[in-house]
C-alpha positions as CSV (number, residue, x, y, z in Angstrom):
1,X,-74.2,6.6,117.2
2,X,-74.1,3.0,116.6
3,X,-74.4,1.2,113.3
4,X,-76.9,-1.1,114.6
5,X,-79.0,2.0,114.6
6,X,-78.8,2.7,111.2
7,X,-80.0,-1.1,110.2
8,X,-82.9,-0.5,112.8
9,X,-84.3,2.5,110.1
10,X,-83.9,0.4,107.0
11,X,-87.5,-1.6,106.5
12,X,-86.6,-5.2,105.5
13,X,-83.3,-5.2,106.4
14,X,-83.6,-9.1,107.7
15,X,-83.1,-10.3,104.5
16,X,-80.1,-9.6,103.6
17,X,-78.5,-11.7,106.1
18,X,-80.8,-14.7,104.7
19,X,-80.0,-13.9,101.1
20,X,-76.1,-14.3,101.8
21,X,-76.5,-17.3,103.5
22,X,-78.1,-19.0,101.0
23,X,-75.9,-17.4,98.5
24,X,-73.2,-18.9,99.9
25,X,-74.5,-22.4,100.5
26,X,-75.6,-22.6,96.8
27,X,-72.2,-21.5,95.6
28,X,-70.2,-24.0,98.6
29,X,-72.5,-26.6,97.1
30,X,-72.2,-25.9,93.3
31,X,-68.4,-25.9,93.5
32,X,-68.5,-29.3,95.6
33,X,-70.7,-30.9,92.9
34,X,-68.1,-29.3,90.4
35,X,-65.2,-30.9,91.9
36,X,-66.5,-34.1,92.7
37,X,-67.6,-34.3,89.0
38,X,-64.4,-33.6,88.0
39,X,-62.5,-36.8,86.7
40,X,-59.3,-38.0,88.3
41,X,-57.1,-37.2,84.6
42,X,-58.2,-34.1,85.1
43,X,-57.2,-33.1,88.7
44,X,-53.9,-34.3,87.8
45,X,-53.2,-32.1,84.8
46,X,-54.3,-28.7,87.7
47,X,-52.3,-29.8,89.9
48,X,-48.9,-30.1,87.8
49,X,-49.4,-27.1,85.9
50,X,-47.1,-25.4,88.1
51,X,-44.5,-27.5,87.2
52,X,-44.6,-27.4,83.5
53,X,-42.0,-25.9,81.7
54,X,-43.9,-24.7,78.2
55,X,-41.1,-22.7,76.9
């Protein structure tokens, strides 16, 4: 048997496609909003923490 079969027996299973989508749009969008809120200072400490040598 096929899988799809199995998702045609489970009532209401059309929503869970919808609920991921818009889960991941809200998160896509909340970490945009987080970034571009970052300030520039910031970003620039991240980015050259790799490099710092805090022995």
């Amino acid at each position: 048997m096929k899988f799809t079969y199995y998702l045609e027996k489970i009532s209401g299973v059309s929503v869970y496609p919808i609920f991921s989508l818009v889960t991941f749009v809200v998160f896509f969008l909340l970490v945009t909003f987080w970034v571009m809120g970052k300030d520039k200072k910031s970003i620039e400490h991240l980015e050259n923490l790799p490099f710092e040598d805090n022995k």
